[in-house]
C-alpha positions as CSV (number, residue, x, y, z in Angstrom):
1,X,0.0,0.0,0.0
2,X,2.8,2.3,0.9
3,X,4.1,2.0,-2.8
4,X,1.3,3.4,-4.0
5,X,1.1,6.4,-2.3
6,X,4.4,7.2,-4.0
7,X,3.5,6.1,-7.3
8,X,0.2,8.7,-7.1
9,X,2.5,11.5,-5.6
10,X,4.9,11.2,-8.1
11,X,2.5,11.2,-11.0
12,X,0.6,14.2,-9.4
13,X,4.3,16.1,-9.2
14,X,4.9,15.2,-12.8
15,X,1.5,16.2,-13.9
16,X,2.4,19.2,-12.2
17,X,5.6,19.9,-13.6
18,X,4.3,19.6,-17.0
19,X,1.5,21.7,-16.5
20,X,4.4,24.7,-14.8
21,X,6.5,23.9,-18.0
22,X,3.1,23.8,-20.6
23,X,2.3,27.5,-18.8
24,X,6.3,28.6,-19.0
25,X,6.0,28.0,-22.5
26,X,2.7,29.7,-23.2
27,X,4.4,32.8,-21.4
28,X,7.5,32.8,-23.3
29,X,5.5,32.7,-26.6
30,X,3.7,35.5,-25.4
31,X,6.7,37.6,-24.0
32,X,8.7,36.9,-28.0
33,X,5.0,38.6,-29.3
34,X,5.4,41.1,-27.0
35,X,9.0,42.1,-27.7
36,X,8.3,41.9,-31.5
37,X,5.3,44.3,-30.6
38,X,7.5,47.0,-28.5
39,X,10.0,46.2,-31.8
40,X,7.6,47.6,-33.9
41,X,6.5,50.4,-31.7
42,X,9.9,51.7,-31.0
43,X,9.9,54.5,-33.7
44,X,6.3,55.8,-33.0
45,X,7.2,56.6,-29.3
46,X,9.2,59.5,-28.1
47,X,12.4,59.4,-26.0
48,X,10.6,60.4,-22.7
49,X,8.5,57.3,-22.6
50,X,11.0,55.0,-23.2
51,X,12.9,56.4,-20.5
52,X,9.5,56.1,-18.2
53,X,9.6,52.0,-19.4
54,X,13.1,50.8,-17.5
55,X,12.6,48.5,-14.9
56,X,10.6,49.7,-11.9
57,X,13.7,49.6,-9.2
58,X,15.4,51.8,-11.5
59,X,12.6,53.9,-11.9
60,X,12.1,54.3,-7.7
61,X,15.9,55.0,-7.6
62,X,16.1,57.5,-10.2
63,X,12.8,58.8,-8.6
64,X,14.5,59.3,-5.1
65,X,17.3,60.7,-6.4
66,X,15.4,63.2,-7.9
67,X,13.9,64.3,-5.7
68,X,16.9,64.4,-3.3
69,X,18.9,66.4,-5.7
């Protein structure tokens, strides 16, 4: 009986796995559309906002600093 608890938890981790890797896929897919997209996009926007889309940590520190200076 005891080997057949770890036959059902290892096939419910591996089901599980697959699912995390089926959605890590789906979101990869996604982020290449995305980066084509901002690719694309690139020339219509002016400098300001692409300085306003750098990563948010970077945006709080240059946002303190700012404001400190």
């Amino acid at each position: 009986m005891s080997d057949n608890i770890y036959d059902s938890a290892f096939e419910k981790a591996s089901t599980d796995r697959a699912g995390i890797r089926a959605e890590i896929e789906k979101l990869m897919a996604r982020g290449d559309k995305l980066d084509k997209l901002i690719d694309c996009l690139k020339e219509f926007v002016s400098e300001h906002v692409s300085v306003a889309s750098k990563a948010p940590d970077s945006q709080a520190h240059d946002h303190q600093e700012h404001h400190q200076g």
